[in-house]
C-alpha positions in Angstrom: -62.0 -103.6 135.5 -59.4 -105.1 133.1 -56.1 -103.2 132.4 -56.2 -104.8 128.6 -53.7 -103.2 126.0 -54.4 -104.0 122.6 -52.3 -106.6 121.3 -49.6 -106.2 119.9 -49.3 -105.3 115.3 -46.3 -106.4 113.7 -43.5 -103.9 112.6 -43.8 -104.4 108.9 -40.1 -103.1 107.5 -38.6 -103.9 103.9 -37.7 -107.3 104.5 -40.8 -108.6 106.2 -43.3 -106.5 104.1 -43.5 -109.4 101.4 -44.8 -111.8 103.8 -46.9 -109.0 105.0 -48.5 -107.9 101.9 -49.1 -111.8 100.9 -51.0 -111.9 104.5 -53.4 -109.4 103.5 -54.3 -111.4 100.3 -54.8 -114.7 102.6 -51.6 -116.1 101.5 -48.8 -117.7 104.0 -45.4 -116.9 101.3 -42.2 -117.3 103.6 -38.6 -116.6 102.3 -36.5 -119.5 100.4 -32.9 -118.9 99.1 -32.7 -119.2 95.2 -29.1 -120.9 95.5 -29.9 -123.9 97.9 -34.2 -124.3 97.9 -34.3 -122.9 102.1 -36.8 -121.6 104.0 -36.2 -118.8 106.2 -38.7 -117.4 108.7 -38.4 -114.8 110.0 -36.6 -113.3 106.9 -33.1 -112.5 107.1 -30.3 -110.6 104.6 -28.8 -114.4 103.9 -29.7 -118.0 103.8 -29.2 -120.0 107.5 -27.9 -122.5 105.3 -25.6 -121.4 102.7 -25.2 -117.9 103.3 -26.3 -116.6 99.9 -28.1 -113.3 100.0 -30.5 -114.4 96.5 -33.7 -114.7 98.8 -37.3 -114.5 97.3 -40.4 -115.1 99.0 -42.5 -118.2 97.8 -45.9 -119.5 98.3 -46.4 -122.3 101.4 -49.1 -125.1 101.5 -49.7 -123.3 105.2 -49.8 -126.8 106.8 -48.1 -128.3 109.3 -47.9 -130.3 113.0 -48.0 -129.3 116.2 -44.1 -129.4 117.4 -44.6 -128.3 121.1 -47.1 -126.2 123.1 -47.5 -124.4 126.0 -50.3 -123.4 128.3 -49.7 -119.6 129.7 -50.5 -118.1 132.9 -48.8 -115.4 133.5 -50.5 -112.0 132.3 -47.0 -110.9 131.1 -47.7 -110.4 127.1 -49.5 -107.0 126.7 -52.9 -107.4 124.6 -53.3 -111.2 126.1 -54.0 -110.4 129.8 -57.3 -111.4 129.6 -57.0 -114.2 127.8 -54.8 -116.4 130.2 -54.9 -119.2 130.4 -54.4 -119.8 126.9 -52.2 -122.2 124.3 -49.3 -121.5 122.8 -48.1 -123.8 119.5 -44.7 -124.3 118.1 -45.9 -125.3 114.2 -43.4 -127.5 111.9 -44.4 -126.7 108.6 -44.2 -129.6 106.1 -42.0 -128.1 103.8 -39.0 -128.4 105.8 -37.7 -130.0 108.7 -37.4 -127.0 111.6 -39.5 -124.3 110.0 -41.5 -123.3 112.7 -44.3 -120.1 113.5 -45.4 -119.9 116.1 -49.5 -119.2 117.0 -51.9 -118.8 120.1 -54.8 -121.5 120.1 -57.8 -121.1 122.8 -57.5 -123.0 125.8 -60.8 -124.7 125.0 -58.4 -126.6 122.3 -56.4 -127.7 125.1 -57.8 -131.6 125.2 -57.3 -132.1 121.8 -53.7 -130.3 121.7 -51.3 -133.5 121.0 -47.6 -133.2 120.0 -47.5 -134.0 116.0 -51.3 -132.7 115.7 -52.1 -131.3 112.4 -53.1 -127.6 112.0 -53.6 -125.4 109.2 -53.1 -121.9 108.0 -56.1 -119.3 108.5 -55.8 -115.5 108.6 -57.2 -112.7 110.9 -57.9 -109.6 109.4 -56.8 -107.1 112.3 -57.4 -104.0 110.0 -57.2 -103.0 105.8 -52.9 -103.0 106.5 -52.4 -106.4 108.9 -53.9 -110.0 108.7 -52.2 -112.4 110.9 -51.6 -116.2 109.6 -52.9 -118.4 112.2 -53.4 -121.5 113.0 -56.3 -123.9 113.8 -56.7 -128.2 114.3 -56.7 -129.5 111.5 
């Protein structure tokens, strides 16, 4: 008999909720600072790079490579116990340099799983409120 939790729904709070609400509409939007053009993810009150606090959220193409991976073993992530072993990405998105998500892939993906892989944006609709960006091979 499985001990399963569901998996976990992200806390949707003021800052996040524009990435949120894009979500639900299948689009991947991710904060960039009006002064200097950067991306922030997650969102934050200023700019990583120049501090400024003039941060709007902007559509993303939603592609990107495959910066590292891991496979996981270890039944230690409630909602994903029965689901190890399975894949999880580190994604560079191709608008900048370090702008990462992270994602969970199936471990039948695992043989074609290669550092600098391409993958693309998809959404799961979890309910009417939360649809989770995603990403498959490209």
């Amino acid at each position: 008999m499985s001990d399963t939790r569901p998996k976990p729904l992200p806390a949707v709070d003021a800052l996040s909720k524009p990435f949120w609400d894009a979500a639900t509409q299948h689009r991947l939007v991710l904060q960039r600072c009006t002064a200097c053009g950067y991306f922030n993810h997650p969102p934050r009150l200023a700019c990583d790079a120049c501090q400024s606090q003039q941060l709007d959220f902007e559509p993303v193409s939603g592609r990107g490579r495959i910066y590292s991976f891991t496979v996981m073993h270890q039944p230690n992530i409630a909602g994903f116990e029965d689901e190890i072993p399975y894949l999880n990405i580190l994604v560079e998105l191709e608008e900048q340099a370090k702008l990462f998500m992270v994602c969970d892939l199936p471990l039948a993906d695992r043989d074609k799983v290669t550092i600098g892989g391409p993958v693309e944006v998809w959404f799961e609709d979890v309910n009417a409120e939360i649809s989770l960006p995603r990403f498959r091979l490209a």
